[in-house]
C-alpha positions as a printed Julia matrix, in Angstrom:
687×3 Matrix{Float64}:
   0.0     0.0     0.0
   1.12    3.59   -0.43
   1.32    4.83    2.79
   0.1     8.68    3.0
   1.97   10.75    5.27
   0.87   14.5     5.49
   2.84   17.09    7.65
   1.97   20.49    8.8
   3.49   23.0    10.19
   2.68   23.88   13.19
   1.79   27.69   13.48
   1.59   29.69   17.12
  -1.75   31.22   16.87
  -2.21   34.26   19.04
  -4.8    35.65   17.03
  -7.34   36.52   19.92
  -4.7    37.3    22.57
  -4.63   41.1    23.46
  -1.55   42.83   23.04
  -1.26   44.73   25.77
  -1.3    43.45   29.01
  -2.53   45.21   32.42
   0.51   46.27   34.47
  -0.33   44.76   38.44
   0.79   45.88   41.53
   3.94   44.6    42.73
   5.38   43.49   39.53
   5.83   45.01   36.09
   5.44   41.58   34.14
   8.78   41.63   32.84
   9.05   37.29   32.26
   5.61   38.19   30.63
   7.26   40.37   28.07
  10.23   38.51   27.76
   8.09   35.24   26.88
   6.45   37.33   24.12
   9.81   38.69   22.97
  10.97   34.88   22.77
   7.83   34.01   21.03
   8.57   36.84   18.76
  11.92   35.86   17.43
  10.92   32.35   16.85
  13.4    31.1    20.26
  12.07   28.24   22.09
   8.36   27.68   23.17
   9.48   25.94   26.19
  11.75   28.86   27.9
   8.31   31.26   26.85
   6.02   28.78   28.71
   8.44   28.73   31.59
   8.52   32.53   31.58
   4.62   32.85   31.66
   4.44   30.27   34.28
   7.09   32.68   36.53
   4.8    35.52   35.97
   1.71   33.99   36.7
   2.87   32.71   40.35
   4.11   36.3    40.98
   0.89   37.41   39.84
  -1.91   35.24   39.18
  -4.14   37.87   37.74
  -2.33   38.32   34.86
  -4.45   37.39   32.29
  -2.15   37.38   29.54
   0.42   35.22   30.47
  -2.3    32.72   30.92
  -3.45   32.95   27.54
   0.23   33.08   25.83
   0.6    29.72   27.53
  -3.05   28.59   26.3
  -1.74   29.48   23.0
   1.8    27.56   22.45
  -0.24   25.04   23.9
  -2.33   25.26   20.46
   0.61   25.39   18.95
   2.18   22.13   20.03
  -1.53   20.56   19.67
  -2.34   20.1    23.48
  -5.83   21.06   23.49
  -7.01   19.69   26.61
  -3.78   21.45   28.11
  -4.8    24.82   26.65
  -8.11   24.27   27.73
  -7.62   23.8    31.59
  -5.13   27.09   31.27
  -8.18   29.06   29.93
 -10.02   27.86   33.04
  -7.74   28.91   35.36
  -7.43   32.11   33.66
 -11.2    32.21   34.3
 -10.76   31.2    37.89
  -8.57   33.96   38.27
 -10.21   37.13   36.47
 -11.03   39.83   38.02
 -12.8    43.01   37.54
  -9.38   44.63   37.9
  -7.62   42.62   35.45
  -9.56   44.1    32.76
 -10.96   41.02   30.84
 -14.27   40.18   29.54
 -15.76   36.63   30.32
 -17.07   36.39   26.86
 -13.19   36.73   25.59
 -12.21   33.91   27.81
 -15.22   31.88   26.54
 -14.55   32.72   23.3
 -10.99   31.34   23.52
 -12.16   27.69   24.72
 -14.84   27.46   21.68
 -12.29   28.14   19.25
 -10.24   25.61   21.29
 -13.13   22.74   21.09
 -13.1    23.17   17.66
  -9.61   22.76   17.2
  -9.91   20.15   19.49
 -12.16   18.29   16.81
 -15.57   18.45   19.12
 -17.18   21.38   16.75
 -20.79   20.89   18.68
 -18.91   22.26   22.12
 -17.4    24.83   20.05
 -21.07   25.94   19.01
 -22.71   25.19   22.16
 -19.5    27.63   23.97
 -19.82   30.35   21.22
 -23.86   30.68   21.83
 -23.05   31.56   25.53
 -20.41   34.23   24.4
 -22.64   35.31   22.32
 -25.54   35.74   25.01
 -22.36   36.94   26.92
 -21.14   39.87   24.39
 -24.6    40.9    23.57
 -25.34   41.87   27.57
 -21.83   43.32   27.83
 -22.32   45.4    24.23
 -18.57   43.82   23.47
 -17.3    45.37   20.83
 -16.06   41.98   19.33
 -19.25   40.89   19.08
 -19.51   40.9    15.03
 -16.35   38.74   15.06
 -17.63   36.57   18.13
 -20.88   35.68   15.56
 -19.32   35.01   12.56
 -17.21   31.95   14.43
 -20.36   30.82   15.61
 -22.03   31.03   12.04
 -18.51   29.35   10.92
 -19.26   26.44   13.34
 -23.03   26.2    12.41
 -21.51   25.67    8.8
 -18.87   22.66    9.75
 -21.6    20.81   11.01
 -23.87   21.48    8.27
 -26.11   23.23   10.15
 -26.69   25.75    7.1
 -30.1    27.34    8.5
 -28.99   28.06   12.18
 -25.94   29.62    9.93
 -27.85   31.69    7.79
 -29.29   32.96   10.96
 -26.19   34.1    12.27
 -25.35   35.67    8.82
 -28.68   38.09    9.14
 -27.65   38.83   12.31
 -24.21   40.21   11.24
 -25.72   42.17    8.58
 -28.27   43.98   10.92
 -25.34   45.09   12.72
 -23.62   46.3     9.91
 -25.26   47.08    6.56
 -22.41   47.85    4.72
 -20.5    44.84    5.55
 -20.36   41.75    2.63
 -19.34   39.17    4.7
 -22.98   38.36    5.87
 -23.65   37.88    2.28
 -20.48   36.3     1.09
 -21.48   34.0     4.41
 -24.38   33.27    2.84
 -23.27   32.39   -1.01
 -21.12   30.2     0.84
 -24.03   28.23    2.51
 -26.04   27.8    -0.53
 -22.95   26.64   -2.46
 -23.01   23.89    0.04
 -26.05   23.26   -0.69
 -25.5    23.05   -4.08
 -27.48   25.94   -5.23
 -24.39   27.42   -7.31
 -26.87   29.36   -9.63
 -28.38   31.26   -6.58
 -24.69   32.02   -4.45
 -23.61   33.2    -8.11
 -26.75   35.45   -8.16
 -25.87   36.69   -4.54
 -21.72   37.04   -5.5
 -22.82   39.33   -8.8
 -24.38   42.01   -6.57
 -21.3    41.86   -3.96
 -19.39   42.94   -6.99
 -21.29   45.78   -7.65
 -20.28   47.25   -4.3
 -16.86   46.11   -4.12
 -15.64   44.39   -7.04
 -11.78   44.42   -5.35
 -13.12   42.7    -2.1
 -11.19   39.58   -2.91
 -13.32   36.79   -1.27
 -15.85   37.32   -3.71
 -14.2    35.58   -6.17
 -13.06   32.95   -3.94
 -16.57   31.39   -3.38
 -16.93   32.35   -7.35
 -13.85   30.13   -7.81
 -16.53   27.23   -5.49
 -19.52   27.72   -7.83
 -17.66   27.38  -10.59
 -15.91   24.19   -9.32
 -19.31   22.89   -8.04
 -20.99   23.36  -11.73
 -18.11   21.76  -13.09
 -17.41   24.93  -15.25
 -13.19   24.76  -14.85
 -12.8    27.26  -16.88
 -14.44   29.83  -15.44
 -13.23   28.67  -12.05
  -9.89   29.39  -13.18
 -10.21   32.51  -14.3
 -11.91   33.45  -10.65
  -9.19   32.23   -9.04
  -6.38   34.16  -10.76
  -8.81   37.69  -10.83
  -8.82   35.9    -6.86
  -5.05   36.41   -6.67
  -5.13   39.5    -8.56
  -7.04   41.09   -6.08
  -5.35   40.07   -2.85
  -1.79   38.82   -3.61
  -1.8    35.67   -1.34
  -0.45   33.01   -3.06
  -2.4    30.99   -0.69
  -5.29   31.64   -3.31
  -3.35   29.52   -5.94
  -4.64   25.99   -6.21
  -2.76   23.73   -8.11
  -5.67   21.28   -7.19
  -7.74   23.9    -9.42
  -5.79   23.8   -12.16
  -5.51   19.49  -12.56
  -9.41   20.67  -13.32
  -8.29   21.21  -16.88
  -4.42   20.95  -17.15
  -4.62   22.18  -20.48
  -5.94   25.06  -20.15
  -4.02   25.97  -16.44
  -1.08   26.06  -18.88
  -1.79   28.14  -20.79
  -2.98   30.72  -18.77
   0.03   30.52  -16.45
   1.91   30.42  -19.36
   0.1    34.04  -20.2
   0.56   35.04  -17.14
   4.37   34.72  -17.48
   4.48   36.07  -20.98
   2.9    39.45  -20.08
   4.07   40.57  -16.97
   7.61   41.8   -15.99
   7.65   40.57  -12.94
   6.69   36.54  -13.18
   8.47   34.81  -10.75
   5.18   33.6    -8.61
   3.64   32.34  -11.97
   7.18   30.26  -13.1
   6.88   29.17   -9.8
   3.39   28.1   -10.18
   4.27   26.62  -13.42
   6.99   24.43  -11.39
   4.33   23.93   -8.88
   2.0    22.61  -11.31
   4.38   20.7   -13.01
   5.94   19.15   -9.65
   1.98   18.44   -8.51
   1.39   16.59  -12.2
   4.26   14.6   -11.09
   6.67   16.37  -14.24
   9.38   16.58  -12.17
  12.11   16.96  -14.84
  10.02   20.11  -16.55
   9.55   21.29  -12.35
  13.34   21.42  -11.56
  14.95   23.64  -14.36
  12.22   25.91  -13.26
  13.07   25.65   -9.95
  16.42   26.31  -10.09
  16.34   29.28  -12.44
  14.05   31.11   -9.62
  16.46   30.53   -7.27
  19.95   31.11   -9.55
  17.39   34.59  -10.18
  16.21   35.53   -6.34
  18.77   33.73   -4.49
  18.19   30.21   -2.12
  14.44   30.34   -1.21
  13.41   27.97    1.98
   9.74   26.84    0.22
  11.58   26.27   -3.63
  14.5    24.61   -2.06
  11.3    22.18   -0.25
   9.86   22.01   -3.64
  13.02   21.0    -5.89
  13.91   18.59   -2.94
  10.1    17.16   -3.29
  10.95   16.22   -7.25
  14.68   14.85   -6.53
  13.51   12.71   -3.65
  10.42   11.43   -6.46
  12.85   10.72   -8.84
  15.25    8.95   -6.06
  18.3    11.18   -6.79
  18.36   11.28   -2.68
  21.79   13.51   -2.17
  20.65   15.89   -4.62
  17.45   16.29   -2.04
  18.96   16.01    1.08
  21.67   19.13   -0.11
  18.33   20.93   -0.8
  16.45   20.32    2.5
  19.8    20.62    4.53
  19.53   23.98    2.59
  16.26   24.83    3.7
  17.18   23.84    7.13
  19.58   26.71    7.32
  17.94   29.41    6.33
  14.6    28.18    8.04
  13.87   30.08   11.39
  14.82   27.44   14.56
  11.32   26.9    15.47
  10.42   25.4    12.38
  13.25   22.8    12.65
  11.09   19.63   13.91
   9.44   20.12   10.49
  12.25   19.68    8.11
  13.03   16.64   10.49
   9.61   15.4     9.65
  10.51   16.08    5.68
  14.03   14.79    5.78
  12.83   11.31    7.48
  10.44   11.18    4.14
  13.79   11.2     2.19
  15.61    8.87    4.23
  13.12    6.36    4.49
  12.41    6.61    0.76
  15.96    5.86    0.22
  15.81    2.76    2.56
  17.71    4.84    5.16
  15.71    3.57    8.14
  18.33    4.74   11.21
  18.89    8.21    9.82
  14.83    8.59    9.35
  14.39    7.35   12.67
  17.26   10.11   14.3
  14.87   12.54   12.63
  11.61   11.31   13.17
  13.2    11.33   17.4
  13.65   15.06   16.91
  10.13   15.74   15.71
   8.57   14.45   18.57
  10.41   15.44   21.16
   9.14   18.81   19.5
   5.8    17.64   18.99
   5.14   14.67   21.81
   1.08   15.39   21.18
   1.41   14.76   17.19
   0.7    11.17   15.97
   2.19   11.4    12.93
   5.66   11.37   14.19
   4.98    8.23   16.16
   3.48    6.55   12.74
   6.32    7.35   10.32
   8.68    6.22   13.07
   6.52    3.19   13.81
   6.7     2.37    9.99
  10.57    2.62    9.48
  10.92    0.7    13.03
   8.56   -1.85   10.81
  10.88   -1.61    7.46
  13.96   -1.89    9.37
  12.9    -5.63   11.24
  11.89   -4.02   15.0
   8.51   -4.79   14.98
   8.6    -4.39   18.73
   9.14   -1.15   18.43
   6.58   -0.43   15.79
   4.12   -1.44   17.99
   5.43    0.54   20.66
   4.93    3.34   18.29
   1.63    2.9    17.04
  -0.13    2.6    20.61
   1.85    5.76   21.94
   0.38    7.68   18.35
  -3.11    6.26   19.45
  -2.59    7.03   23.21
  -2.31   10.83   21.79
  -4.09   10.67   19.22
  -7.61    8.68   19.14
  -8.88   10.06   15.58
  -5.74    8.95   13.18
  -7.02    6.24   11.24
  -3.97    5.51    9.48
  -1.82    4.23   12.28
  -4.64    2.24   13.54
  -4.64    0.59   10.03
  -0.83   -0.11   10.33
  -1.26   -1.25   14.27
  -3.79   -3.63   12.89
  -1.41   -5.29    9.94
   0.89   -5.6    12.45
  -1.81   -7.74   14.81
  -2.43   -9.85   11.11
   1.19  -10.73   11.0
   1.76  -11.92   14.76
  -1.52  -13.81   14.57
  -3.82  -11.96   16.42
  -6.72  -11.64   14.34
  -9.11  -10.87   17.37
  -6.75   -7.65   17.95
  -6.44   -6.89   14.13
 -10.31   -6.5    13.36
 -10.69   -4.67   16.25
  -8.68   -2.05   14.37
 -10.19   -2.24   11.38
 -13.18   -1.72   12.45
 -11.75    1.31   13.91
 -10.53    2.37   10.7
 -14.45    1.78    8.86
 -15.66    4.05   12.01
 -12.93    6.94   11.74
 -11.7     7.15    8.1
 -15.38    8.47    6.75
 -14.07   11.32    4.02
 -13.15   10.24    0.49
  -9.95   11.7    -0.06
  -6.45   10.87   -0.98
  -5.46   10.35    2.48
  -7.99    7.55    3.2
  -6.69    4.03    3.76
 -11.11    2.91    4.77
 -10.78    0.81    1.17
  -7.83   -1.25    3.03
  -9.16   -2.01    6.44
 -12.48   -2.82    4.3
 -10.82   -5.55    1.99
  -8.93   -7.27    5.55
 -12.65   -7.35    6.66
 -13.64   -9.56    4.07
 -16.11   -6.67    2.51
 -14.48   -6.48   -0.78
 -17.09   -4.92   -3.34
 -17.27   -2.19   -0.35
 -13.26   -1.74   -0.36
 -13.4    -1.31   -4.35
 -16.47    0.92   -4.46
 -14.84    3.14   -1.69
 -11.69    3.07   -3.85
 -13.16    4.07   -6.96
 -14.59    7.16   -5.51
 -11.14    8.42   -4.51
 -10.04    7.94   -7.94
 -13.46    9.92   -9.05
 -12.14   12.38   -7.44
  -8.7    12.84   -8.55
  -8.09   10.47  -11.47
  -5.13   11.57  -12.61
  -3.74   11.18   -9.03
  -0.9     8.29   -9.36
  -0.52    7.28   -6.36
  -4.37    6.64   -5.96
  -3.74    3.87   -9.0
  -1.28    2.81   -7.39
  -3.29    2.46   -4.2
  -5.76    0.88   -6.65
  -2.73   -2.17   -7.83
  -2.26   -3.09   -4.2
  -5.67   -3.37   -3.38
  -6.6    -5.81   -6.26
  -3.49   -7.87   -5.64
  -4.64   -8.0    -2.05
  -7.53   -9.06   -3.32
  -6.08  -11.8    -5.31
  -6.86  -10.22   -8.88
  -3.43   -9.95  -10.33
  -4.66   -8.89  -14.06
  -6.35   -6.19  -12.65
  -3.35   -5.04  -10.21
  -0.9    -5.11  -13.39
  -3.17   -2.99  -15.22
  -3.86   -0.64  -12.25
  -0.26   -0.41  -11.72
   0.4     0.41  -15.35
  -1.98    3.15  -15.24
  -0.11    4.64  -12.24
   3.2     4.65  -13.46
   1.48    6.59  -16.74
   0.43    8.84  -14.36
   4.04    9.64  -12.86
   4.27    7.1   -10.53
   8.41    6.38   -9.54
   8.3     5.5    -6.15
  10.29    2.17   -7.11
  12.25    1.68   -3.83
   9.25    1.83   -1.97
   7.41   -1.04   -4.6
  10.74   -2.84   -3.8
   9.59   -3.21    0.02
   5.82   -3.1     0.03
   4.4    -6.83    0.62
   0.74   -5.53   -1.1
   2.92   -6.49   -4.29
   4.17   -9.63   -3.36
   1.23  -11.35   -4.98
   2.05  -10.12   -8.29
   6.03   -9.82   -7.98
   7.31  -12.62   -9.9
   4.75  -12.22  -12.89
   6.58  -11.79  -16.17
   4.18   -8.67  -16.92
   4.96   -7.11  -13.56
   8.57   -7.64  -14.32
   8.76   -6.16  -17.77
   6.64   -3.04  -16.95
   8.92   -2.3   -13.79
  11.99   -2.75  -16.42
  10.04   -0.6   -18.92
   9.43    2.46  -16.18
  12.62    2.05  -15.22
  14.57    2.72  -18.09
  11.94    6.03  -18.56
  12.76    7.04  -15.06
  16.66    6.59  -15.88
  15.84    8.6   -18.9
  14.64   11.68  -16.83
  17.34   11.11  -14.16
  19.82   11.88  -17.19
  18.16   14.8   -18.27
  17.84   16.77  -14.73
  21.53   15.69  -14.09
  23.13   17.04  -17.17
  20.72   20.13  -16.55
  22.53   20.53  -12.99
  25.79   19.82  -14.59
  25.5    22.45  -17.65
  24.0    25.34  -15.08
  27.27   24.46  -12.84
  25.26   23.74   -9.77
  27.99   22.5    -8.09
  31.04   24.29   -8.85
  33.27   25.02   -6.02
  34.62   28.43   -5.37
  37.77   28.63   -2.77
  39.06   32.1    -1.74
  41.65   32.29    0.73
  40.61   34.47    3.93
  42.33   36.29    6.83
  40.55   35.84   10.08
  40.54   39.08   11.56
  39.77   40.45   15.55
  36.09   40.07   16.98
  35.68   36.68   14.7
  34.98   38.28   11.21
  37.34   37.44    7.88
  38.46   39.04    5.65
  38.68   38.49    1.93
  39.35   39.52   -1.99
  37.06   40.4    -3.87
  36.11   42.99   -7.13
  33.62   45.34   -7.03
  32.69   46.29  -10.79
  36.51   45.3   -11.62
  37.71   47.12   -8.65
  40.4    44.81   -6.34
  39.13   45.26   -3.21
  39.46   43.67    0.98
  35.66   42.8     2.49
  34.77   41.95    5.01
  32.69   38.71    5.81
  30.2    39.07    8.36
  27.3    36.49    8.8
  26.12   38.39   11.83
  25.23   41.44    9.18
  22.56   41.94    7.09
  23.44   44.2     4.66
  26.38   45.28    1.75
  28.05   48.37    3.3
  30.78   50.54    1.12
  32.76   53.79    3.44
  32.42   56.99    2.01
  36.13   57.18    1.19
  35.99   54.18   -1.19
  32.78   55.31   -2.84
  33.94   58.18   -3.6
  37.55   56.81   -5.25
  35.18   54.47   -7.78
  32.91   57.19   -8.68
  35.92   59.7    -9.86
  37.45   56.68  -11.29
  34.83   55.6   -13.42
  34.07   52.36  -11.52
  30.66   53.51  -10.67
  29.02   56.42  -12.49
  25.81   58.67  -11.56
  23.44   56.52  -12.62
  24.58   54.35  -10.0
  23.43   56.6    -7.21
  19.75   55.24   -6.14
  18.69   57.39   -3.19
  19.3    57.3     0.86
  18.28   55.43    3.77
  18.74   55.2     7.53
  21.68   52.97    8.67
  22.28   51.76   12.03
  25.77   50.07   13.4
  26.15   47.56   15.76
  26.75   50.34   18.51
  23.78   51.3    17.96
  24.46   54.66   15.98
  22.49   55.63   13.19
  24.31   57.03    9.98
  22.63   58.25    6.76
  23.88   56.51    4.27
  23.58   56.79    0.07
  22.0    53.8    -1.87
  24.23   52.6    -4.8
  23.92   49.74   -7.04
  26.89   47.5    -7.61
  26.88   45.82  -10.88
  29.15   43.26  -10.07
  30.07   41.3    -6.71
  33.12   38.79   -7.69
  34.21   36.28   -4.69
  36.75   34.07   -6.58
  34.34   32.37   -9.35
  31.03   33.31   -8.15
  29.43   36.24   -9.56
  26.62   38.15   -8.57
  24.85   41.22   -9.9
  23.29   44.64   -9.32
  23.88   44.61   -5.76
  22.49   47.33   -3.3
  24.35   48.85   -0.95
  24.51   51.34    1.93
  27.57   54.43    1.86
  28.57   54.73    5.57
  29.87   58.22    6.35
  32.82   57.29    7.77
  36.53   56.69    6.84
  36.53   53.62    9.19
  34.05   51.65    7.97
  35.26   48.54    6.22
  33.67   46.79    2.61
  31.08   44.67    4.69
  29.37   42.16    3.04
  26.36   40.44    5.07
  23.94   37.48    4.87
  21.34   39.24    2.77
  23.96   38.77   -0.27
  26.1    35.98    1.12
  22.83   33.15    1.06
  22.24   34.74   -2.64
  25.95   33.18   -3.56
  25.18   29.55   -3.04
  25.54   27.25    0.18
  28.77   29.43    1.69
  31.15   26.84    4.45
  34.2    28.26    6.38
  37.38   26.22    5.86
  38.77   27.46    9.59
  41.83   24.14    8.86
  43.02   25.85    5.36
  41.5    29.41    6.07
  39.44   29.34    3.03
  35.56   30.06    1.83
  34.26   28.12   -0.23
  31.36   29.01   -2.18
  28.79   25.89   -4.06
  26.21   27.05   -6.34
């Protein structure tokens, strides 16, 4: 079976937290602020949490802390943790610590429905509601449109309506109400009639951009793809959140999502979000050698980028050129900010166990949850390598610590339950297949309910189930694919090797993983399963050759050395040109900007090595010290550190004859992955 492993990042959502915090008698909150400071930077959760906790014994009616506890609690996934928090913070207001009770309400039913229990949530929002009305709270607006939200997850569409009029009484001149309410009726499948509703929003605002995104739904739900993608790029248009971009959207009609992208490029100066959503698309439609060329000339263009490094790492790990990917999400990993660490952990096991590099996926897969001990998909992906690698022990001991945090992950109870199959427990093994039946209810890409189905004997239920995820998607590979290791589960090999062929016509490459996965076993030594692995093979070999000569021509790899001189205070310094100019800079990681001194300006521009039209303006410099200089904007047309070259560089003129050539980390990460040679006092420079 393909196993489907989806990560996300966790995000520290503070959204409902006031900012300002009530100084108290006796203390001025200082861990408070330092927490928040912490939080700020992206430093550790843990040392915040501990900071809060400090304040909130020196004084425990400070609200705030409370709730900046409640909410890395979120953050890490501890619900019931954030929960009790927000009941002591209750316990604990005052009248003099300035909050509402309807705030602190509202905080637990967003929490219940983050928590997954969505009727809480509405039954706690309809008291802060009753709450907020009394109190004439000036969130109220906001507090009603959760509940209406709510009404809406549990397709509750009337109660939400209600909630929508309600809204609009208090504000006439607000759309949401009626985008609210397009939204509802699309639900309910009355596209013709949100349409109707969406045409008249434009004529009041036609920039408000969530018009268009329910537009974009309509569309989709009438099956009109064209028009649906048109919606959502006028969508994108209008706000400029790439978030609005759904390559999902496009599979609608590839052809066509091509060619407008391809538009898109053609006519606008600045294209680099639509060549990346070309490389997107492309990476999505499982073209990984027309997604990396793409790739990489955004980034030789913009410099290393944390979510196209992720992306070109995505197609080299599909095409199983593993150190290629690893270099790539190693990359990421640097430039990433430190709380976001335990993800690429999470990604980087991915690769590693892809390449059959169980104990290095495992190191990783340790990281992530000692970052996220609440998540249950670290303890799956490290229960599955434990499985892959022979420790079936520990597998086990994985899957029941995922479902001990985790109740509503259908996929490791799935795995759990092979694992009862294979030691002969069949009592134990049903058990959690039934589980899975119960749980996995949503037709989607990420349901394994066909699986558990088939091991429960119920196989016209396991293929019907499976056919509707294909419905959905069925260009999706990896669902045909899912599709081959059901039949030859089932025992009809024909059908698997014809399944299977579809898949890899799809895109399907994942050949090291076919390699271990006993759904094919039944089917393995068959002559036509044999020859079509050969045949994919040699096409994936093929593509291999085409994105390595690409790397080699574009001299991705090529080594720069320049010898250095380690100077006082831990900074080097080293040769370079500047427009053909020998020069000394300075190399400073701890800087963030290009700095030239007045003196050595001024020498280029008599000199002809920059001219007037270099000269772009001023801005406000600050030093390390602390003082602020003004300094003039020039554009350097040529950085040269031994090989590398980089161009049209900005730069700040510091008014001072002391101030050293200072290159910093905006320009260095544009060079290439940069490593310090302290043995032979060399940089060396791969791009």
């Amino acid at each position: 079976m393909r196993k489907i492993i989806t990560l996300t990042l966790a995000v520290l959502c503070l959204a409902l937290q006031p900012l300002s915090a009530q100084k108290k008698e006796g203390t001025d909150n200082f861990k408070y602020y330092k927490a928040v400071e912490i939080l700020d930077e992206g430093g550790d959760p843990a040392e915040a949490r501990k900071l809060a906790s400090e304040n909130i014994k020196e004084n425990p009616g400070h609200i705030d802390s409370y709730l900046l506890i409640a909410g890395i609690d979120r953050r890490e996934k501890d619900f019931s943790s954030a929960l009790r928090v927000v009941d002591q913070a209750m316990k604990n207001n005052t009248k003099k610590s300035g909050f509402s009770e309807a705030v602190l309400l509202w905080w637990k039913g967003i929490i219940y429905d983050e928590l997954g229990d969505t009727r809480k949530a509405v039954e706690t929002m309809q008291q802060v509601v009753k709450i907020a009305r009394k109190e004439k709270n000036e969130h109220l607006s906001s507090m009603l449109e959760n509940l209406a939200q709510f009404h809406y997850d549990l397709k509750e569409y009337d109660a939400s309506d209600k909630v929508y009029h309600e809204i609009k009484k208090l504000d006439e001149s607000s759309l949401l109400p009626e985008i609210g309410l397009a939204r509802n009726l699309i639900a309910r499948e009355k596209y013709d009639e949100a349409l109707a509703i969406l045409d008249e929003c434009v004529k009041y605002d036609r920039d408000y951009a969530e018009i268009y995104r329910f537009r974009m739904r309509a569309y989709e739900g009438k099956k009109e793809y064209k028009k649906m993608i048109d919606a959502m790029i006028t969508l994108y248009e209008k706000s400029d959140d790439t978030d609005y971009i759904s390559i999902d959207c496009f599979k609608k009609d590839r052809k066509y999502a091509v060619a407008v992208i391809r538009e898109k490029i053609a006519s606008e100066k600045n294209n680099g979000l639509w060549r990346a959503v070309l490389a997107t698309f492309y990476k999505e439609s499982h073209m990984y050698a027309e997604a990396i060329p793409l790739l990489s000339d955004l980034m030789e263009e913009y410099g290393f980028d944390e979510d196209l490094l992720e992306e070109r790492a995505d197609c080299y790990d599909e095409m199983g050129m593993t150190e290629l990917a690893l270099v790539d999400i190693n990359k990421a990993m640097e430039l990433t900010d430190q709380r976001n660490y335990a993800y690429y952990y999470g990604r980087r096991s991915g690769i590693y166990r892809y390449a059959g590099m169980y104990k290095e996926a495992i190191e990783d897969l340790d990281k992530y949850i000692e970052r996220y001990p609440t998540d249950a998909y670290g303890y799956y992906a490290r229960g599955w390598c434990q499985e892959l690698s022979g420790d079936s022990k520990g597998a086990m001991k994985d899957y029941n610590e995922g479902i001990a945090v985790d109740e509503n992950y259908p996929y490791i109870y799935l795995m759990r339950g092979t694992l009862h199959m294979e030691n002969g427990d069949a009592e134990k093994a049903t058990a959690d297949f039934e589980t899975v039946v119960a749980k996995d209810t949503t037709v989607s890409g990420g349901s394994c309910r066909h699986y558990a189905l088939n091991f429960l004997g119920r196989a016209d239920e396991a293929e019907e189930w499976m056919n509707k995820i294909i419905e959905k998607d069925p260009d999706a590979p990896g669902e045909w694919y899912d599709k081959a290791c059901l039949y030859a589960r089932m025992g009809r090999c024909d059908d698997a090797v014809a399944a299977l062929r579809v898949s890899f016509e799809k895109g399907y490459r994942s050949f090291p993983h076919i390699e271990h996965d006993n759904d094919m076993d039944p089917i393995r030594e068959r002559d036509d399963f044999k020859s079509l692995i050969v045949q994919y093979k040699e096409i994936l070999e093929a593509e291999i050759a085409k994105v390595a000569k690409n790397v080699e021509d574009d001299g991705d790899m090529v080594v720069s050395e320049i010898d250095m001189k380690k100077m006082y205070g831990g900074t080097y310094e080293i040769p370079c040109s500047v427009n053909g100019l020998p020069l000394k800079m300075i190399f400073d990681t701890g800087a963030s900007d290009v700095t030239i001194s007045s003196v050595e300006a001024s020498f280029m521009l008599k000199n002809g090595y920059l001219s007037e039209s270099d000269v772009k303006g001023k801005k406000h410099y600050m030093t390390a010290s602390g003082d602020i200089h003004e300094g003039t904007i020039l554009k350097l047309k040529e950085v040269k550190l031994g090989d590398a070259v980089l161009k049209n560089i900005e730069a700040s003129v510091v008014h001072s004859q002391k101030a050293p050539l200072l290159l910093g980390q905006s320009v260095l990460e544009k060079f290439g992955t940069i490593t310090i040679d302290n043995v032979n006092s060399k940089l060396l420079i791969k791009q």
